[in-house]
FISE-703070 format. One record per residue (C-alpha): x negated, y negated, z negated. Coordinates in steps of 0.25 Angstrom, whole numbers, padded with zeros to 4 digits, always signed. Each point is the difference from the previous one (the first is absolute). Layout:
BEGIN
XYZ/...
END
This chain:
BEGIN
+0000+0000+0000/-0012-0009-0003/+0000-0001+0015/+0012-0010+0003/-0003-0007-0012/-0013-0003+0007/+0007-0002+0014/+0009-0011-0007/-0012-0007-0006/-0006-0002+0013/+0014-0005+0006/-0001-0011-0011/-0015-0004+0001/+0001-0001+0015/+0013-0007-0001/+0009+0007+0007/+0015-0002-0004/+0004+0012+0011/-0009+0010-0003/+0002-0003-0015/+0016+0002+0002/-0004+0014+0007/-0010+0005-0009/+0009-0003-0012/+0012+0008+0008/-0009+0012+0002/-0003+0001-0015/+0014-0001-0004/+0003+0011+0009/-0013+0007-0005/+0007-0001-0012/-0010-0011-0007/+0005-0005-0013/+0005-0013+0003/-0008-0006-0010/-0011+0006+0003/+0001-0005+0016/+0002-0015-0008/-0012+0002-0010/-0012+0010+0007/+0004-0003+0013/+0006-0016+0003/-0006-0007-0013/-0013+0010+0003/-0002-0009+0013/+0003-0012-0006/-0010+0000-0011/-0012+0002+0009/+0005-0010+0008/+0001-0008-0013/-0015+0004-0003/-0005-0003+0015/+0007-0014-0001/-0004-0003-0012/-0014+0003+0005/+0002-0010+0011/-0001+0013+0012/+0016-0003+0003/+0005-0012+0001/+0016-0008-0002/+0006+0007+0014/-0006+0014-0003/+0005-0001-0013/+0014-0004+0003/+0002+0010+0013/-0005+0012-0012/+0012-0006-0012/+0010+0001+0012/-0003+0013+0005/-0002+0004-0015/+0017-0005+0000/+0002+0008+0010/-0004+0013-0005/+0008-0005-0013/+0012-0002+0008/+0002+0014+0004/-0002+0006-0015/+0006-0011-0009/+0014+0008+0004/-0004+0012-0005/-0004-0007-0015/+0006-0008-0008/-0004-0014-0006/-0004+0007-0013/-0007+0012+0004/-0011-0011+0007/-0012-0005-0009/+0000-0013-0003/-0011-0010-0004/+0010-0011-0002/+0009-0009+0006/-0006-0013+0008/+0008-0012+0005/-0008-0007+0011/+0003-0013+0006/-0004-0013+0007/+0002-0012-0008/+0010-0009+0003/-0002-0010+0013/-0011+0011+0005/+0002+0009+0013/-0012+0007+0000/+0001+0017-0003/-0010+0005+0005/-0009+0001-0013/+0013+0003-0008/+0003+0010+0010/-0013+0007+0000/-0002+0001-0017/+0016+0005+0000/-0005+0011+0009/-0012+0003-0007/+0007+0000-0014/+0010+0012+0007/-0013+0007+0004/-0003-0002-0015/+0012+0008-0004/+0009-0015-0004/+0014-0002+0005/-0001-0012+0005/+0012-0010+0000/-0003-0010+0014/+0008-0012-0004/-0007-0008+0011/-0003-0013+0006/+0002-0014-0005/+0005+0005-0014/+0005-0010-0011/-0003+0001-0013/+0015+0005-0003/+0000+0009+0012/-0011+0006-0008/+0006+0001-0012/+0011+0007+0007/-0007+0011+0005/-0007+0004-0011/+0013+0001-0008/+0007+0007+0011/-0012+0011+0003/-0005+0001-0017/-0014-0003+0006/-0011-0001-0010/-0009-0009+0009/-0002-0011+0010/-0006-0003+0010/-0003-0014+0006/-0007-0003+0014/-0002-0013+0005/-0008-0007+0012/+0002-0014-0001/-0004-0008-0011/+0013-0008+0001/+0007+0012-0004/-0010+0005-0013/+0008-0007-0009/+0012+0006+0001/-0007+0011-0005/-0002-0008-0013/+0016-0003+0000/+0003+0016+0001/-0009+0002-0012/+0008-0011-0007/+0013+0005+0005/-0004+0013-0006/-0003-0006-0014/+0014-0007+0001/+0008+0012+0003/-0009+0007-0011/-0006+0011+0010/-0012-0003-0001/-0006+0008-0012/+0007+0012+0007/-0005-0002+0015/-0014+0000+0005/-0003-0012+0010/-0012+0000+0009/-0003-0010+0010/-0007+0000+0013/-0003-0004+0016/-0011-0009+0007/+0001-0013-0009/+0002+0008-0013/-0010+0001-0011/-0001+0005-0012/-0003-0011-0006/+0014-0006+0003/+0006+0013-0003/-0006-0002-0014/+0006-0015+0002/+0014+0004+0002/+0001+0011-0011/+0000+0012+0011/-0004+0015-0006/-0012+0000+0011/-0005-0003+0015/-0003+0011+0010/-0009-0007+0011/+0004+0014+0011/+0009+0011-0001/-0009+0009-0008/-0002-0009-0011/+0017-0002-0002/-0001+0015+0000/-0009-0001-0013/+0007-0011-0005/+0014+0006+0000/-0007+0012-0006/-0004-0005-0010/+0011-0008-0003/+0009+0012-0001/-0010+0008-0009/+0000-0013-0010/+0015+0000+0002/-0001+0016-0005/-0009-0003-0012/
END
């Protein structure tokens, strides 16, 4: 059986959406535990391609193509399991701050944070303060995650946080902040949990978030 596992670990590191769809068939007819397909097979892939672009051997494309072939392959089993029998690492909602169109930064750490084994909550672009306080009521998430890439935007970053402190959320929901203007020296400015300067380091953050939250 280890075969397919490694057949759908390829399909994800090269990135092919097609191929991942059919290899994840093939084991389900095999009769492949569906949670094995998802974690040695589909998440398999994605850790090394975690690994190579941490290492700076892929790069933002490669890695995209890989999470959406990795989806792929989810698609086909996630009919097969329910919600409860998948490990979870926590529940993230991820957005772009409010007057902000850019997602592809938001895009890429909501698909690496799947890969990580989080359910991710894409709330989207251009997200006020309230809309996120909304979607992390509606979904229980235990984190936040923030992205912005103009600096006209960084501050309603600061107004989310504060919003949070208002609605008294805000000892009970991590908050982390990121995208090209970001530093963590305004992170730290604005009260946020912590800063991730690419997908690798949200990953870590919200990790350690989540084991701080379990202490």
């Amino acid at each position: 059986m280890s075969t397919i596992y490694e057949e759908l670990a390829q399909c994800v590191i090269e990135g092919d959406a097609d191929k991942s769809k059919e290899a994840a068939e093939k084991a389900v007819a095999e009769g492949a535990e569906p949670i094995s397909i998802i974690n040695d097979g589909l998440m398999a892939g994605m850790r090394v391609v975690g690994a190579r672009f941490k290492a700076a051997e892929m790069f933002v494309p490669e890695v995209l193509l890989a999470a959406r072939a990795m989806k792929s392959g989810i698609e086909v089993v996630k009919p097969l399991i329910s919600d409860t029998d998948i490990p979870s690492e926590g529940k993230v909602v991820m957005c772009t701050v409010a007057g902000d169109l850019h997602d592809i930064g938001k895009n890429l750490v909501a698909m690496m944070l799947e890969s990580a084994g989080f359910q991710v909550v894409d709330a989207g672009i251009d997200q006020s303060p309230a809309d996120i306080v909304k979607a992390v009521r509606d979904s229980g998430a235990e984190i936040v995650g923030m992205s912005a890439m103009l600096t006209t935007t960084m501050l309603a970053m600061k107004d989310t946080v504060e919003l949070f402190k208002e609605e008294g959320l805000r000892d009970s929901v991590g908050m982390i902040v990121g995208g090209a203007p970001v530093t963590k020296s305004f992170a730290d400015e604005i009260g946020a949990d912590g800063w991730g300067q690419d997908a690798g380091a949200a990953i870590e953050l919200c990790k350690e978030l989540i084991a701080g939250k379990g202490a």
